[in-house]
C-alpha positions as CSV (number, residue, x, y, z in Angstrom):
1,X,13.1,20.1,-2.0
2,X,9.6,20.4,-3.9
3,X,8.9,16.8,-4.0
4,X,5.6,15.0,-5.5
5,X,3.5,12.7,-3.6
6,X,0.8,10.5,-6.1
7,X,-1.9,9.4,-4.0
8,X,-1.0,11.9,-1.7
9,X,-4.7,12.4,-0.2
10,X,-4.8,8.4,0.4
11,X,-4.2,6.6,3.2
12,X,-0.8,6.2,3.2
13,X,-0.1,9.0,0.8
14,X,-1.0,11.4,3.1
15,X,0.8,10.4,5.8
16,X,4.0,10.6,3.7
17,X,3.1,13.9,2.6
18,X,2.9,15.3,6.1
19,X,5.9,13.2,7.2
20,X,7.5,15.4,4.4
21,X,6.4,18.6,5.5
22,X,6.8,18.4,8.9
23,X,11.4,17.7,7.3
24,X,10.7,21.2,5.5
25,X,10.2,19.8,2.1
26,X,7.4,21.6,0.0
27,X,5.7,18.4,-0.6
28,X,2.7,18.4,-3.0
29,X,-0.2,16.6,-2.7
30,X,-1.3,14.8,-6.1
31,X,-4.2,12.7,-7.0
32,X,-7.5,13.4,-8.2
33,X,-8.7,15.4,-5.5
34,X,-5.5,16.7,-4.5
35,X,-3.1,19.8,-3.9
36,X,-2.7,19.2,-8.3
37,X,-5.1,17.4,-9.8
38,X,-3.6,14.4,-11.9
39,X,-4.9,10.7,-13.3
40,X,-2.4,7.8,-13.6
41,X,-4.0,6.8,-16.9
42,X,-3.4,10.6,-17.7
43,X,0.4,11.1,-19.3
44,X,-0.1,15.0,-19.6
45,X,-1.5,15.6,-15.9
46,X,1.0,13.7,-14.3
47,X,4.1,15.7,-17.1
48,X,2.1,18.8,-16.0
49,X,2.2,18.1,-11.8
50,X,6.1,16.8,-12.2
51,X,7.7,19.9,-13.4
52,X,9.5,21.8,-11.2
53,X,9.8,18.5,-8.9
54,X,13.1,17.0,-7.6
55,X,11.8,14.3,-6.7
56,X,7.8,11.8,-6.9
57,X,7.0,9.0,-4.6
58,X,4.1,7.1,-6.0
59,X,1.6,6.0,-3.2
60,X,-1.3,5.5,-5.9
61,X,-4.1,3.0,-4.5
62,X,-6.8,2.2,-6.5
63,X,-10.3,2.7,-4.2
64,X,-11.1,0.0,-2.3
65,X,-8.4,-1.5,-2.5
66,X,-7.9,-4.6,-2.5
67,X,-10.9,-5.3,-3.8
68,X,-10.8,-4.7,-7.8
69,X,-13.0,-3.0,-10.0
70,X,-12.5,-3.5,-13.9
71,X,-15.3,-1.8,-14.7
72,X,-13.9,1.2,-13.1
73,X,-10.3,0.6,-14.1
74,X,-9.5,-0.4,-10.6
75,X,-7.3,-3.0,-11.0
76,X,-3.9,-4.1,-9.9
77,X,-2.8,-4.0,-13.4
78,X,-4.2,-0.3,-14.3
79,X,-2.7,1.1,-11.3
80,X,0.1,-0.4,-10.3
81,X,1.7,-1.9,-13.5
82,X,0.4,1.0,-16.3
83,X,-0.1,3.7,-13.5
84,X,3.8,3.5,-12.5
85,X,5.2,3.2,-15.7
86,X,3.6,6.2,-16.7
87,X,4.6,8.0,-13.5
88,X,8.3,7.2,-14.9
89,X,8.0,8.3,-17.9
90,X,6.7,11.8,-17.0
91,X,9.1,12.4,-14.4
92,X,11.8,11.2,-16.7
93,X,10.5,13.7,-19.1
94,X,10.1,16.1,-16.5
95,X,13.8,15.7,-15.0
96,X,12.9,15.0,-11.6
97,X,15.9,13.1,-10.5
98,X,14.7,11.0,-7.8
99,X,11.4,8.3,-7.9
100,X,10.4,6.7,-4.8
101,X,8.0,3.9,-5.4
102,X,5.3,2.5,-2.5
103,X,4.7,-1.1,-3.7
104,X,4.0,-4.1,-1.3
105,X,5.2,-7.5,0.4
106,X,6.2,-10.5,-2.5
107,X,6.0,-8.1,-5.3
108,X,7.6,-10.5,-8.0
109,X,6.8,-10.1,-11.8
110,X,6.8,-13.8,-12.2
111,X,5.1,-14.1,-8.8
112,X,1.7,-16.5,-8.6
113,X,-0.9,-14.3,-7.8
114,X,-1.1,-11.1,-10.3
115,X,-1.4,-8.5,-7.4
116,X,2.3,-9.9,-6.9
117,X,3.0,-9.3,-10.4
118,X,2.1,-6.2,-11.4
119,X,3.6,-4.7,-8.5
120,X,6.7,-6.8,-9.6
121,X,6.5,-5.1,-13.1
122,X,5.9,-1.7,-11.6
123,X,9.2,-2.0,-9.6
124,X,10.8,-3.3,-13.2
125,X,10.0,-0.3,-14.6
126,X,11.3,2.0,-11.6
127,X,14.7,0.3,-11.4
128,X,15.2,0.1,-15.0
129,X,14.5,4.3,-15.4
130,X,18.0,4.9,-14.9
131,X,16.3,7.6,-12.2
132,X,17.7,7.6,-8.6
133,X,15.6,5.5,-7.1
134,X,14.2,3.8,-3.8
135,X,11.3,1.1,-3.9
136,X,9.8,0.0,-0.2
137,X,7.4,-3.2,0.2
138,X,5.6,-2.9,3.2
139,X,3.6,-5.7,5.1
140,X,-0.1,-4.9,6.4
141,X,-0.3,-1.2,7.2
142,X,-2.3,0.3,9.9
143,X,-2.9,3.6,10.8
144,X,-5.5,6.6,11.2
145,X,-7.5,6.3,8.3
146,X,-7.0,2.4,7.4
147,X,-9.7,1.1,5.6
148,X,-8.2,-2.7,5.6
149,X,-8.2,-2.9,9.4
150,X,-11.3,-1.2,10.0
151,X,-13.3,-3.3,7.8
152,X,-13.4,-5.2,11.2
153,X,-14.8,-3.0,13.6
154,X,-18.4,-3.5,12.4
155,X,-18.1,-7.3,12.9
156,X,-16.9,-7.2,16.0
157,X,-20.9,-6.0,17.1
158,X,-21.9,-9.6,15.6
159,X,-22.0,-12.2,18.1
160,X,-19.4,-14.0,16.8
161,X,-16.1,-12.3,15.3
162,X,-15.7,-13.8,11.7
163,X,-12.4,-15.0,10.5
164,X,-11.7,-15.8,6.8
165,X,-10.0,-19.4,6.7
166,X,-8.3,-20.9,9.5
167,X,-6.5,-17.2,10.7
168,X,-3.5,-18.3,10.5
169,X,-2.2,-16.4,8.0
170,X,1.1,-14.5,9.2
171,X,1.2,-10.9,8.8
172,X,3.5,-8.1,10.4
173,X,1.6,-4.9,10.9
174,X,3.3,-2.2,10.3
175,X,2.1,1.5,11.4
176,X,1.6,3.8,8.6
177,X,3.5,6.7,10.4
178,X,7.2,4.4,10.0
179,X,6.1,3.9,6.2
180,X,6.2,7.6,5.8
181,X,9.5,8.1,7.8
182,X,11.4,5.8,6.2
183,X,10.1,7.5,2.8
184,X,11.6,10.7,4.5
185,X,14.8,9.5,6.0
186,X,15.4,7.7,2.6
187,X,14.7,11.0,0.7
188,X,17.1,12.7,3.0
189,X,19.8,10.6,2.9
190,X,19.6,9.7,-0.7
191,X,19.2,6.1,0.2
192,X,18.9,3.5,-2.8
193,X,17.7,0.2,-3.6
194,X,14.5,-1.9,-2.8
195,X,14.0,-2.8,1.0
196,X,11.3,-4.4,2.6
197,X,9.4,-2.6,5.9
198,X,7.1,-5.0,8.5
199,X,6.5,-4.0,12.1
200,X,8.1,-5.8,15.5
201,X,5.5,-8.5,15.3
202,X,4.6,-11.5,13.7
203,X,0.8,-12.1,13.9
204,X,-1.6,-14.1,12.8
205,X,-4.8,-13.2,11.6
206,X,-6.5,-14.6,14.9
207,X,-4.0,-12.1,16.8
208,X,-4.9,-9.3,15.0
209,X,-8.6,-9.9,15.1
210,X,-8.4,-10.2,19.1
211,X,-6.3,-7.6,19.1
212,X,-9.0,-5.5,17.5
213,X,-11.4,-6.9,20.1
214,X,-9.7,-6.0,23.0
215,X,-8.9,-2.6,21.8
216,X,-12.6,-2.1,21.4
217,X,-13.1,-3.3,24.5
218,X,-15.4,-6.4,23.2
219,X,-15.4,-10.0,24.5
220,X,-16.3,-12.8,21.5
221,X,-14.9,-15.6,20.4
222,X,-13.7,-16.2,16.7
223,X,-15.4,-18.0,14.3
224,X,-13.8,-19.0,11.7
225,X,-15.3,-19.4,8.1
226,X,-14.4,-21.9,5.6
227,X,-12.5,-20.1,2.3
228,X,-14.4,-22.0,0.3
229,X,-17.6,-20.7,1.6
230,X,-16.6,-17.2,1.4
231,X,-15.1,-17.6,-2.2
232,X,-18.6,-18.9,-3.3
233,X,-20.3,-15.6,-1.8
234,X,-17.4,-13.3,-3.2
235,X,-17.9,-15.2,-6.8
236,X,-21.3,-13.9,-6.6
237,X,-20.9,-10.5,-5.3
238,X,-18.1,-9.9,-8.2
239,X,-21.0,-9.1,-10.6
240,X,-22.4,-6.4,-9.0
241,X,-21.4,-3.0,-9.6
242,X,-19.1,-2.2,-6.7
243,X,-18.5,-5.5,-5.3
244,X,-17.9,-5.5,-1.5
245,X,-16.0,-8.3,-2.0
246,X,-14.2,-10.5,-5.0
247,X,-12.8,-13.8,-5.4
248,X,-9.5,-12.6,-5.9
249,X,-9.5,-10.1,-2.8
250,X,-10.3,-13.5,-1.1
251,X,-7.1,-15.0,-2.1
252,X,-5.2,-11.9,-1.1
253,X,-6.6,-11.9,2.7
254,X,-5.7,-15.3,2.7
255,X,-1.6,-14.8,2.2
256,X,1.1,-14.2,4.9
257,X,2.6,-10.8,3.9
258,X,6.0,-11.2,6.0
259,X,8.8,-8.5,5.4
260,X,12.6,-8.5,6.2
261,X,13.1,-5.2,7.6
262,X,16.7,-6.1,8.6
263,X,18.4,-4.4,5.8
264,X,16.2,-1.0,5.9
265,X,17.0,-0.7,9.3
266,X,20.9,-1.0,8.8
267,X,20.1,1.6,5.6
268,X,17.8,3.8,8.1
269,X,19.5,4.0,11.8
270,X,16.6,4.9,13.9
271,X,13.8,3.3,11.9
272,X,10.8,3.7,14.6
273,X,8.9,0.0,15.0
274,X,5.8,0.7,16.6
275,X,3.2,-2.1,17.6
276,X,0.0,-2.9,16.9
């Protein structure tokens, strides 16, 4: 099956595209330094990269994600919202009969931050294509080449290990490698629907941190950082060109991203779970 992967030299892009590969499909890497070059914000790349293809699966992340870039069209809304519907009209025009759509945990188009909602519209837009389809919300994702996770490792030098808010936000890390299978099983079996994906644990942000520390084999303790502090630094980073941090990114680090995996893994049989 020649099957398109958007995003597919990102993070979790790539890992789908090998996952692919490695079940015999001729999966193509797309993106803007990819296998085929194509733009989101581009209708006649992405028309151009879909023909021939039976079937896309949309891992577009904007860069530095999740911290947004207007400027640079790096938003939540120019990428996920605008960049999927125009995925799903090119492959519609295209024929590809099948769209699989990497969004994320409490996507919701009336949701109340608008991360959730413009993932919520995206997945609007997928279900309402009348194109076979299968949509998967994942929790935290970690892997070889994470860029959320390893945003920590340089802290962990400080004496200190700095914690955003009280750390007790509730995640369940899931390892990008059982992303990308259950994007192939689901591709091989023609599975439907939207489904959720989190890993075995529940953690909170204190766990994962000390989980970080011992892999690295450092002792510190935690300290944790008032929000409020480290909204009043982000609100002042925003401004400058390539912000290492923003407000809103704040508020995103800040919410539990909890998954039901139940009904993929009765829709998958021998969906791997793999720890952090």
């Amino acid at each position: 099956m020649r099957v398109v992967v958007t995003g597919g030299t990102g993070f979790i892009g790539g890992a789908v595209v090998e996952e692919l590969r490695s079940r015999g499909h001729d999966a193509v890497a797309a993106s803007r330094h990819g296998d085929v070059r194509v733009d989101v914000g581009d209708p006649g790349t992405l028309r151009a990269a879909f023909d021939g293809a039976d079937a896309v699966v949309n891992c577009v992340q904007f860069t530095n994600y999740p911290i947004e870039n207007a400027r640079k069209g790096r938003t939540f809304d120019e990428v996920d919202r605008k960049g999927t519907e125009s995925q799903v009209g090119a492959a519609r025009d295209a024929g590809v009969a099948r769209f699989l759509y990497l969004s994320g945990a409490g996507a919701d188009p009336r949701g109340p931050k608008h991360w959730f909602r413009a993932k919520g519209a995206a997945e609007a837009a997928v279900r309402g294509s009348g194109l076979s389809h299968f949509v998967l919300r994942p929790s935290w994702v970690f892997g070889p080449r994470d860029v959320a996770l390893n945003r920590f490792v340089p802290l962990a030098r400080l004496p200190l290990m700095p914690v955003i808010g009280p750390g007790t936000q509730r995640l369940e890390p899931v390892f990008v490698r059982d992303v990308a299978w259950a994007f192939g099983e689901a591709l091989d079996r023609g599975t439907e629907g939207t489904f959720e994906i989190g890993g075995p644990e529940r953690l909170t942000m204190d766990d994962v941190e000390r989980t970080l520390l011992r892999v690295l084999g450092r002792r510190r303790r935690l300290l944790h950082v008032p929000a409020g502090m480290i909204r009043t630094a982000a609100r002042a980073l925003a401004h400058a060109p390539g912000p290492p941090l923003t407000p809103d990114a704040v508020e995103f680090l800040l919410n539990d991203a909890l998954a039901d995996t139940a009904p993929l893994v009765a829709a998958l049989p021998g969906l791997p779970r793999t720890r952090l």
